[in-house]
N, C-alpha and C positions, 0 to 999 in steps of 0.2 A: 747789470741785470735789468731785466724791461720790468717797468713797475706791472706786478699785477691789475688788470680791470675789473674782472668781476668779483663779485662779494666771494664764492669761493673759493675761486683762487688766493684770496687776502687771505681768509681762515687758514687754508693749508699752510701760506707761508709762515702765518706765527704759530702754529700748532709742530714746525718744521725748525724751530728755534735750537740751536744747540747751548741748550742751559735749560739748568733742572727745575729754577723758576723764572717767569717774565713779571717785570714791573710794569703799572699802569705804561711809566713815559714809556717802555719797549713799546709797547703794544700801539700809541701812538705815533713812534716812532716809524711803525710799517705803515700805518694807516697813511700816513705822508698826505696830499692835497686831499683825500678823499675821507679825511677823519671823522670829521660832521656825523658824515652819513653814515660810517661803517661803524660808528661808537655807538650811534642811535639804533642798528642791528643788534647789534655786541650788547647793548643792554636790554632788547627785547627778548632776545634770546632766552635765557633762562626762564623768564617766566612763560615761555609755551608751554613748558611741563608742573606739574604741582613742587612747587618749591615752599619750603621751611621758614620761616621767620628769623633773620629779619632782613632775606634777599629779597622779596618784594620791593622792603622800605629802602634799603639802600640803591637797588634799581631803579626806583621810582626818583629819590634823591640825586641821582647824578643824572639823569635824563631832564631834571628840571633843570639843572645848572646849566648841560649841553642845551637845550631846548633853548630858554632864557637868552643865551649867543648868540644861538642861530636869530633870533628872532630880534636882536639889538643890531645882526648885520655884519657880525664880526668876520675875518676871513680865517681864524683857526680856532681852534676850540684853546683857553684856557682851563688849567684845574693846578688845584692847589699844590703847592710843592711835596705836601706830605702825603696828598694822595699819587702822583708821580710816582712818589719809593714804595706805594704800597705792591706786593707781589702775589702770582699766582704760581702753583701748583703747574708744570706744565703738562703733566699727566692728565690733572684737572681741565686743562685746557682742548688737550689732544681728544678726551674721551667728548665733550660737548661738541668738538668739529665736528669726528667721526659722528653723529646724530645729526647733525642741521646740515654739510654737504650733499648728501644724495639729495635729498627734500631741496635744495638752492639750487641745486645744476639743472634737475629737473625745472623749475621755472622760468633758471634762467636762456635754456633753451627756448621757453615761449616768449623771452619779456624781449620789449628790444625799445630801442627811443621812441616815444610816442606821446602825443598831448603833454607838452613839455611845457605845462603852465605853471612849474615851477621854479624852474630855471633864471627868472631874472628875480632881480630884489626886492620885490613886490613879496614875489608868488614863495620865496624863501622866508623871509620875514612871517609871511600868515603861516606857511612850515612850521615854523620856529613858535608858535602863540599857541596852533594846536597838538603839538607835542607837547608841550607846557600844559596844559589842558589836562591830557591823558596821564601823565608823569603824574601831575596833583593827585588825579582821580588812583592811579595803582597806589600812591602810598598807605591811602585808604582803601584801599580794594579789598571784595571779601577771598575768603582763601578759596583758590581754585578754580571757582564758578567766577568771580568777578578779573580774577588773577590772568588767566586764559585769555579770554580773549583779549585785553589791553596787549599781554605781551606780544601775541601775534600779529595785533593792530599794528602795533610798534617797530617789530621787525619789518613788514610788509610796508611799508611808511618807508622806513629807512631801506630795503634796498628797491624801492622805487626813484627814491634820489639818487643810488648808486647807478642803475640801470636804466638813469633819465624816462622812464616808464610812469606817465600820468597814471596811465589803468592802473596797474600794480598800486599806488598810491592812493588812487581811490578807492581801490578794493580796502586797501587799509582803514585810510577813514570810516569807511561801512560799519568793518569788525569792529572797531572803535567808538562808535554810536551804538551799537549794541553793546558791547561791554561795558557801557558806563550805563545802559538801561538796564541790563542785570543788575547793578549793584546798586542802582536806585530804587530796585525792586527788591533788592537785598534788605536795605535799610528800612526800607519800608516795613517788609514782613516783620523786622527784628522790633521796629518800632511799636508794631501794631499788636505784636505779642506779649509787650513788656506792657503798654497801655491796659492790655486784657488782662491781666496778673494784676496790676493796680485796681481793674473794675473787681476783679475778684473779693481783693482785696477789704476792700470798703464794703461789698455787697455782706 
């Protein structure tokens, strides 16, 4: 069978799995040469939409380890054996394709190789530093408002290295300087209210 290319196409294949759950290694398994990037999607994913605690923090936690790789040079992603056996729902799986397919095809009909300044091991390497960057900043991220745009940063990131698409990647970076400015603006406010309760306090 012809490996699938685009981000799509991958989803559909594992969402197409015949077994009632996929383990991490399956899911690696499909992703074959193009792991990197489509794991870096795969864990953006989820946090495009408001997700519950504590999928942020393990999202954020395994993009730092992927990230960390990418960015030591490595040619395939390790992870730990016991996260390997761990398994999803594939129903669980199916229902998050069917959501982020139409939203992929549509782009992926505009994106196409372009300003491919990441493509050698320079430009993967600094990949790999600011993913790491952003992965830090969602473990702490606030819910929602700070949650959102990282994950969409993240996705957009990752299938710009799938779709060798500089734009797409630097759109990502963008979302990704703003989502770490909300949440700097987040902490702030949080900070500056707890301060005011203190001035209270004392007054």
């Amino acid at each position: 069978m012809t490996q699938p290319t685009r981000t799509s196409d991958v989803l559909t294949v594992l969402a197409a799995q015949e077994t009632d759950r996929l383990t991490v290694g399956d899911i690696v398994a499909v992703l074959r040469d193009k792991a990197f990037a489509l794991l870096v999607v795969l864990l953006g994913l989820p946090n495009c939409l408001p997700m519950p605690p504590p999928i942020p923090l393990i999202c954020g936690l395994l993009l730092a380890l992927v990230a960390a790789q990418i960015a030591a040079g490595m040619s395939a992603p390790w992870l730990p054996r016991s996260l390997l056996g761990r398994s999803i729902k594939r129903a669980d799986l199916q229902r998050a394709v069917a959501r982020a397919v139409p939203l992929l095809r549509r782009l992926e009909r505009w994106s196409r190789p372009r300003m491919r300044v990441f493509e050698n091991e320079v430009g993967m390497r600094a990949m790999g530093l600011l993913l790491l960057a952003l992965a830090l900043v969602l473990i702490v991220a606030a819910p929602i408002v700070g949650q959102i745009p990282l994950g969409l940063a993240v996705s957009l990131m990752g299938l710009g290295l799938v779709e060798r698409d500089g734009i797409v990647v630097m759109a990502g970076l963008g979302v990704g300087v703003l989502g770490v400015l909300l949440n700097l603006g987040f902490v702030y406010a949080v900070f500056s209210a707890v301060v005011g309760l203190f001035s209270l306090g004392i007054v």
